[in-house]
N, C-alpha and C positions, 0 to 999 in steps of 0.2 A: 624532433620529438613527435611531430603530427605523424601518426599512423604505424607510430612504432612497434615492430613486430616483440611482442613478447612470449615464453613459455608456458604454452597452452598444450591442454590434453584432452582426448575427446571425453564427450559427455562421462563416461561410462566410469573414465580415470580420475577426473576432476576432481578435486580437491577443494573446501572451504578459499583457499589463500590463492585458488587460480581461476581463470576465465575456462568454459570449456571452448572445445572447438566449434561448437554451435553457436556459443554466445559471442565470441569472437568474431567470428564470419558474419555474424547479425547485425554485430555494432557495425564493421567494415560497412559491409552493403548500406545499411544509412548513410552514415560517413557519404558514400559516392553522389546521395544528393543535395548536398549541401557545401559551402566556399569554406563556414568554419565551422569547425568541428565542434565547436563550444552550441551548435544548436543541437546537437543529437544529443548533449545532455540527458534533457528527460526522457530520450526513445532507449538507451543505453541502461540508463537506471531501471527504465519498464521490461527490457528484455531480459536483463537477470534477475529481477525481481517474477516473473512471470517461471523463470526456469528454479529457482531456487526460495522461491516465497517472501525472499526479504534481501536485503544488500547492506552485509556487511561493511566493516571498517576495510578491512583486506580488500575487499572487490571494487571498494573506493577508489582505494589505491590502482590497483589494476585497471578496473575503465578508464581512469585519468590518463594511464600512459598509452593507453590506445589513443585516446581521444588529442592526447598533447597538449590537457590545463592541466592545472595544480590540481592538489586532491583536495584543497580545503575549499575552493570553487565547485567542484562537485560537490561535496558535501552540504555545501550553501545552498544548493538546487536542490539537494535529495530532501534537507532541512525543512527548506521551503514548503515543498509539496505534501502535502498529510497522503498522500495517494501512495507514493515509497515510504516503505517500511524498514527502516533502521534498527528494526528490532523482530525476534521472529515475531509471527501473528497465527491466530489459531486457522482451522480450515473456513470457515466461516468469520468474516471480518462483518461485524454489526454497528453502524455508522449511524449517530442519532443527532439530528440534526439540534442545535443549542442557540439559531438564532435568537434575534428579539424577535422575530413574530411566531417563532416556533416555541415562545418560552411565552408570550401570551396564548397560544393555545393549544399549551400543556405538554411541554419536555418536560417538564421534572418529573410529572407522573409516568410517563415511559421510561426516563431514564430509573427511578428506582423501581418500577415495575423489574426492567432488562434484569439490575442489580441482585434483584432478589429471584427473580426463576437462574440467573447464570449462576447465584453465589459469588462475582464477582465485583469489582469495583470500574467505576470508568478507566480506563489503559489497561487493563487485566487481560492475561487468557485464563480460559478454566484449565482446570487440571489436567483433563482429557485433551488439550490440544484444539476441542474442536470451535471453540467461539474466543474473537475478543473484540471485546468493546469499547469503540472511540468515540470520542464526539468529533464533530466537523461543524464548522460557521455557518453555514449553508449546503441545500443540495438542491436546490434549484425549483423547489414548490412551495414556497412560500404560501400560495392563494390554496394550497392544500394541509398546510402543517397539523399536528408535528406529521413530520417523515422521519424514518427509518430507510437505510440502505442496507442489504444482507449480499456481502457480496456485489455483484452485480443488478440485484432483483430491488428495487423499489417500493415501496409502501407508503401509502399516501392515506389521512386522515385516522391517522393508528388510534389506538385506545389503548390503555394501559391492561383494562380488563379483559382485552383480545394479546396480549400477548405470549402466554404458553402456548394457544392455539397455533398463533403465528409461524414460531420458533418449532413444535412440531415434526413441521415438514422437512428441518434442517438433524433433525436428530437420530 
């Protein structure tokens, strides 16, 4: 089952329920640095999640039999991680941090700040596709809280009353 070739089409042809030839060859090439396969896991989830914005049920299935685990062990990894998206996400992913030290100094105010300029709720996309908003346990600034994550870009010491300003740039 390790490395079992299955029916793939290039990018162009691909299909929701297939790997393209891109993402194929991607997991592959990981694969060759590693003994078992069950470590490319998260690299496998991030390269179709990267090509296609989120990883389906279907594509579960499908990295599994590249990869030669089950798919409910993938899916336990995809689970795990808040970073894969099991569900689409808008173009802008807005990450609010909801620890305890980010909830002593003031997530809630940002989180319904977010709520009320997106019109959404936390797990929501807007309508337009372009924002959805998660929370996550941490982002790793705690001696800066609350933070915010937009995507890839950081924001550290937010204010609820800086956030239309913020968001802005994203629109």
């Amino acid at each position: 089952m390790y490395g079992q070739r299955i029916p793939i089409k290039t990018m162009y042809e691909a299909n929701c329920s297939e790997l393209s030839l891109v993402e194929y060859n991607a997991i592959i090439q990981e694969m060759s640095h590693y003994e078992d396969a069950r470590a490319v896991s998260i690299q496998a989830l991030s390269i179709v999640q990267r090509h296609r914005g989120w990883v389906s049920d279907i594509l579960i299935e499908a990295i599994s039999r590249v990869l030669g685990i089950s798919a409910s062990d993938l899916d336990g990894v995809a689970t795990f991680y808040s970073h894969i998206y099991r569900t689409p996400v808008g173009r802008y992913v807005i990450r609010y941090c909801d620890s305890v030290v980010c909830y002593m100094t003031g997530y809630k105010g940002i989180q319904s700040a977010l709520e009320s300029y997106l019109c959404i709720y936390s797990g929501e996309t807007t309508k337009d596709k372009r924002f959805t908003l998660l929370p996550t346990c941490c982002l790793g600034n705690c001696d800066k809280g609350p933070t915010i994550m937009i995507n890839n870009d950081t924001y550290v010491y937010v204010m609820s009353e800086h956030i239309s300003k913020l968001l802005e740039q994203y629109v």
